[in-house]
C-alpha positions as CSV (number, residue, x, y, z in Angstrom):
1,X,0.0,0.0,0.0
2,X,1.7,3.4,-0.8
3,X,0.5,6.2,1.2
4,X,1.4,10.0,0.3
5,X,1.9,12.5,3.3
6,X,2.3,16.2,2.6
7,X,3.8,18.4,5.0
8,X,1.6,21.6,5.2
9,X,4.3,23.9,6.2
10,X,5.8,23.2,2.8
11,X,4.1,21.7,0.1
12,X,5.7,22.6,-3.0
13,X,8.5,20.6,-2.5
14,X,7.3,17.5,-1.7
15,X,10.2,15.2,0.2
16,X,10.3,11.3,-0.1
17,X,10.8,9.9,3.2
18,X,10.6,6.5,4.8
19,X,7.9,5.6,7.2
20,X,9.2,4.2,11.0
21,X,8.0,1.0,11.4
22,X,5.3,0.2,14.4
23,X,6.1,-1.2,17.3
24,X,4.2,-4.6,18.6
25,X,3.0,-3.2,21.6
26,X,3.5,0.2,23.5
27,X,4.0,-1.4,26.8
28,X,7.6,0.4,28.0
29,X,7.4,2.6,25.7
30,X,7.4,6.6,26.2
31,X,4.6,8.0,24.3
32,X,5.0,12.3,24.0
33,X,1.6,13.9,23.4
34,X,1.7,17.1,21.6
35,X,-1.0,19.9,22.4
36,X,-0.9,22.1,20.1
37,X,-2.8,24.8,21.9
38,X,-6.2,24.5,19.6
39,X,-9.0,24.5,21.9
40,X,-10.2,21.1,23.8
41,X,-7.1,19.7,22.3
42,X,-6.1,18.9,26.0
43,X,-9.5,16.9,26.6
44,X,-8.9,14.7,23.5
45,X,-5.4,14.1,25.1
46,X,-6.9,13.3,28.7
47,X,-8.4,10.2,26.9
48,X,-5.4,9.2,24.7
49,X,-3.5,9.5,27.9
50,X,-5.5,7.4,30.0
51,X,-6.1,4.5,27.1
52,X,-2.3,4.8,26.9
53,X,-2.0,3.8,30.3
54,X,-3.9,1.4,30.1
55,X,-1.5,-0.4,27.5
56,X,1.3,0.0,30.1
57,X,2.9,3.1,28.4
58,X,4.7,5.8,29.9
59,X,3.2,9.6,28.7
60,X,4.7,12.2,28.9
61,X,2.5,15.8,27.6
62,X,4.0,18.5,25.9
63,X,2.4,22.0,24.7
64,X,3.3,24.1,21.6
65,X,2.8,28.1,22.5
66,X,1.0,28.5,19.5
67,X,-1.1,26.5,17.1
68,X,-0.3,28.6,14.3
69,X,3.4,28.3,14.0
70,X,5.4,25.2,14.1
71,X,6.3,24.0,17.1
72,X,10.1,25.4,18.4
73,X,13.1,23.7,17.8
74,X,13.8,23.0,21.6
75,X,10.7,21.7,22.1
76,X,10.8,19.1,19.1
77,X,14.5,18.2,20.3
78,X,13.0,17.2,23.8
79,X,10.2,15.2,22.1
80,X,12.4,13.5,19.8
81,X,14.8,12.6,22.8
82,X,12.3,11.5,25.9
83,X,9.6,10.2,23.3
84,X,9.6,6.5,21.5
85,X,7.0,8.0,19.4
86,X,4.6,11.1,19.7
87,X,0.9,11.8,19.1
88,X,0.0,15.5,18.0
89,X,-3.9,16.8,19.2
90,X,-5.9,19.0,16.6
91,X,-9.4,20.0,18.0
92,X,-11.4,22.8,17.8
């Protein structure tokens, strides 16, 4: 199955990159939720938190300052280097 992703902050250049593999289970892993400051985001990542426990994974939450901007390039460093993989909230 091929699947094409675009990145919205840049879409006239669209780059090829390889998809990370899934892990099995997310039991000891360290899932990084992102709010991205869009309202009720945070309720959405109440839920993902608690189902996320319930799989035996560890979360830790993180908050952009601004939906409208990409998130900084200290925060995404500290994701990428606590986090096993990371799960972004949109709402509105």
């Amino acid at each position: 199955m091929s699947v094409t992703v675009l990145d919205p902050t840049d879409e006239t250049t669209p780059q090829v990159r390889e998809r990370v593999s899934r892990p099995e289970s997310l039991a000891g892993l360290t899932i990084g939720l992102l709010d991205i400051s869009k309202p009720r985001g945070n309720v959405f990542l109440d839920q993902v938190q608690n189902r996320l426990a319930e799989l035996d994974a560890t979360v830790i939450r993180f908050s952009k300052p601004t939906f409208s901007k990409p998130a900084p390039a200290d925060l995404r460093h500290e994701i990428a280097s606590q986090c096993d993989a990371v799960i972004e909230a949109l709402a509105d």
